[in-house]
C-alpha positions in Angstrom: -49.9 -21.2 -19.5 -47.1 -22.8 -17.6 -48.3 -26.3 -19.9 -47.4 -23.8 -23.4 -44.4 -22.8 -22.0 -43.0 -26.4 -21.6 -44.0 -27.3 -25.0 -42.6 -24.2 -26.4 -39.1 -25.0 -24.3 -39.2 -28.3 -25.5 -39.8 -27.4 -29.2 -36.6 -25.2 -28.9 -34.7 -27.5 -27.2 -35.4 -30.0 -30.4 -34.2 -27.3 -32.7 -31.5 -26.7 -30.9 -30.4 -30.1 -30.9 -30.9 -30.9 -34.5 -28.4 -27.4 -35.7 -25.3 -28.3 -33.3 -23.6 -25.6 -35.0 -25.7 -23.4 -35.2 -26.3 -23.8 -31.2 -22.4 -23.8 -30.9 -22.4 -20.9 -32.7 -25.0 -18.5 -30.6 -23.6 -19.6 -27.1 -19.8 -18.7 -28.1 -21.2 -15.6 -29.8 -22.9 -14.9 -26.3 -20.5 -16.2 -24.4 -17.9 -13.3 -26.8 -20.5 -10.5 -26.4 -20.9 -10.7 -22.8 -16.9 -10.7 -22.1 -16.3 -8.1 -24.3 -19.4 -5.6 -22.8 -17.8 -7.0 -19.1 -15.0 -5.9 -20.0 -15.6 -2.2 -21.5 -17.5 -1.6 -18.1 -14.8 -2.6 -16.1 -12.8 0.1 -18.4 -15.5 2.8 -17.9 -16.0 2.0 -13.8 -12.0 2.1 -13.2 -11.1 5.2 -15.2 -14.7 7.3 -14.9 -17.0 5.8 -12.5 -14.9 5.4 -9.4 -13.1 7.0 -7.0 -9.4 6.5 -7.4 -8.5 8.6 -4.8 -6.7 11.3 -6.5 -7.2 14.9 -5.7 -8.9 16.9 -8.2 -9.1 14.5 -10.8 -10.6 16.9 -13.8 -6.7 18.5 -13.8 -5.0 15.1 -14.4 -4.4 14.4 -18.0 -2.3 12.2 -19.8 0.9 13.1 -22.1 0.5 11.3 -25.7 3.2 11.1 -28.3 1.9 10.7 -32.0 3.8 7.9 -34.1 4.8 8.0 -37.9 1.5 5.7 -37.9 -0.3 9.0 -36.9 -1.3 6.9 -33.3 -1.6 8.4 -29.8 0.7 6.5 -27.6 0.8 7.3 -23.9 4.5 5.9 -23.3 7.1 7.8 -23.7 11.3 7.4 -23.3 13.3 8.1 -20.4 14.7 11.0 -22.7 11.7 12.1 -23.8 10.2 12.3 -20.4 13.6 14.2 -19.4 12.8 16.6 -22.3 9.5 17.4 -20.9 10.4 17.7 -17.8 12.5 20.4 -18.5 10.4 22.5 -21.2 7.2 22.1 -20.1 5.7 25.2 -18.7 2.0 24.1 -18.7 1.7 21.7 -15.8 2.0 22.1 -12.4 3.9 18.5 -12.0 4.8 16.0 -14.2 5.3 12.2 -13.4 5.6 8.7 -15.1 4.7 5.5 -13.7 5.5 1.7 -15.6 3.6 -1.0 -15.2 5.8 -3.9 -13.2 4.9 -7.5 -12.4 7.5 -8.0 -9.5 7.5 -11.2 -7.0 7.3 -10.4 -3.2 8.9 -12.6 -1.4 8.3 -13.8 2.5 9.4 -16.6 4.6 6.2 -18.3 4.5 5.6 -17.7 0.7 6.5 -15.9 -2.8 3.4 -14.2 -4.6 3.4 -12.7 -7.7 2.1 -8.7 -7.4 0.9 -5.6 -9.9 2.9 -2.7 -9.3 3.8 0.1 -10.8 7.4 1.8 -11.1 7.1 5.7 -10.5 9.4 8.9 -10.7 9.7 11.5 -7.8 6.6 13.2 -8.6 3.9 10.8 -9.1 2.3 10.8 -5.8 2.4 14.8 -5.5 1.3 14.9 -9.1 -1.9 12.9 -8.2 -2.8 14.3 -4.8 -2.3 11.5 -2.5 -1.5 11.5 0.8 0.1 8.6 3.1 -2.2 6.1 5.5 1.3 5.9 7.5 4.7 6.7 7.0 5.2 8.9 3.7 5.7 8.9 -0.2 8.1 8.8 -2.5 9.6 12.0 -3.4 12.7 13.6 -4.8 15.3 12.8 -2.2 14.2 9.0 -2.6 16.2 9.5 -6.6 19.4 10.6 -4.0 19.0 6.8 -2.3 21.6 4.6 -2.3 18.4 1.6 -1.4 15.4 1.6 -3.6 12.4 2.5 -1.4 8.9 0.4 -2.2 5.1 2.3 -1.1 2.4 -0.2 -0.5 -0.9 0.0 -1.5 -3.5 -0.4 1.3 -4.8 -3.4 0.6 -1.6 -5.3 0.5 -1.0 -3.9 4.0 -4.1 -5.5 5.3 -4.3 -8.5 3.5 -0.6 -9.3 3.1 1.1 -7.2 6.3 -2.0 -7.3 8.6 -2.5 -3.8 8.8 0.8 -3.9 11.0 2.3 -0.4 11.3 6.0 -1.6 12.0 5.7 -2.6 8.6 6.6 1.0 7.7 10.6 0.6 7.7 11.1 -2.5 7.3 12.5 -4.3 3.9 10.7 -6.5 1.7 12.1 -8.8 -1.4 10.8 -7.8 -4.7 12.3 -9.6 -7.4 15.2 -10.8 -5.7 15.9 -7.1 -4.6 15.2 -5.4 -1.3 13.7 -2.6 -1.5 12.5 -0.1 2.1 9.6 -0.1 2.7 8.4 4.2 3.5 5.0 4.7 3.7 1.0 3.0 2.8 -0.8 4.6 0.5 -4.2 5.9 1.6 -7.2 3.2 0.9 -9.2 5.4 -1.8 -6.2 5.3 -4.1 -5.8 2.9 -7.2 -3.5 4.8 -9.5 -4.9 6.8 -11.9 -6.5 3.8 -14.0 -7.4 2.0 -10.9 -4.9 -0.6 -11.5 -2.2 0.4 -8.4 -3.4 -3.0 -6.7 0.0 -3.9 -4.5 3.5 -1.6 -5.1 5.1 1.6 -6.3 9.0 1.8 -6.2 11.1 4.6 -6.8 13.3 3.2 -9.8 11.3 3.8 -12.7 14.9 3.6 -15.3 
């Protein structure tokens, strides 16, 4: 047996060999098909699989917009979200969040981090609660100094799990920004991609 399976791995290999294209052309097709299926499960495992963290997930939804293309878009403008703040009558809260890419900034080094830029109501929108310290809520829009809430992780693997580091400042993008609370460790944002920061200017 294991003598016919050599030949037949060496006959393959021959054909192979003799269509370099063709060979070329199956591995980069696998090599496409396995990204892209990768990729769609790490899609499916974020947003329905695992636990973000959020209380009562099956009340979350998202707010779309339709475009003149007749598209769902889930981003919306400062104004718009203003105007839904103040008609909407369905929810219970309403929040926005954008996507940032700030730099944090030590002594001993400058990092680039995922973070996300949130309005007064996103954590209480969501459900979570604080590991230490507290959240960003509506007196933090009355703050003269931006205030920053770090995920767990970053507190361990950045801070050291260190719980003075709940009042102190750290540099994002050249700005300071205090530092008022850790977010509990189940929580990833409601896409699972809250990975380091959340700060209180979202305009």
């Amino acid at each position: 047996m294991m003598r016919g399976f050599g030949s037949d791995l060496r006959f393959a290999a021959r054909r192979l060999t003799a269509a370099p294209l063709f060979t070329l052309f199956a591995v980069v097709s696998l090599a496409v098909g396995v990204g892209v299926t990768t990729a769609v499960y790490s899609i499916i495992d974020a947003v329905l699989l695992r636990d973000l963290g959020i209380r009562e997930p099956h009340r979350v939804a998202f707010v779309v917009k339709g475009n003149s293309g007749g598209a769902r878009v889930a981003s919306l403008s400062a104004s718009d979200f203003d105007d839904l703040l103040a008609a909407q009558h369905c929810f219970a809260n309403v929040a926005a969040s954008l996507d940032i890419y700030p730099t944090l900034t030590s002594p001993i080094s400058t990092e680039a981090v995922l973070g996300e830029a949130v309005s007064a109501r996103y954590f209480a929108t969501l459900g979570v609660e604080a590991a230490i310290g507290r959240l960003i809520h509506e007196v933090d829009e009355r703050r003269a100094a931006p205030v920053a809430v770090i995920s767990h992780r970053l507190w361990q693997t950045r801070f050291a799990s260190d719980p003075k580091t709940v009042g102190k400042a750290i540099r994002l993008s050249g700005r300071m920004f205090d530092v008022i609370g850790v977010a509990g460790d189940r929580f990833e944002g409601p896409t699972g991609w809250f990975r380091s920061i959340a700060v209180s200017e979202l305009r």
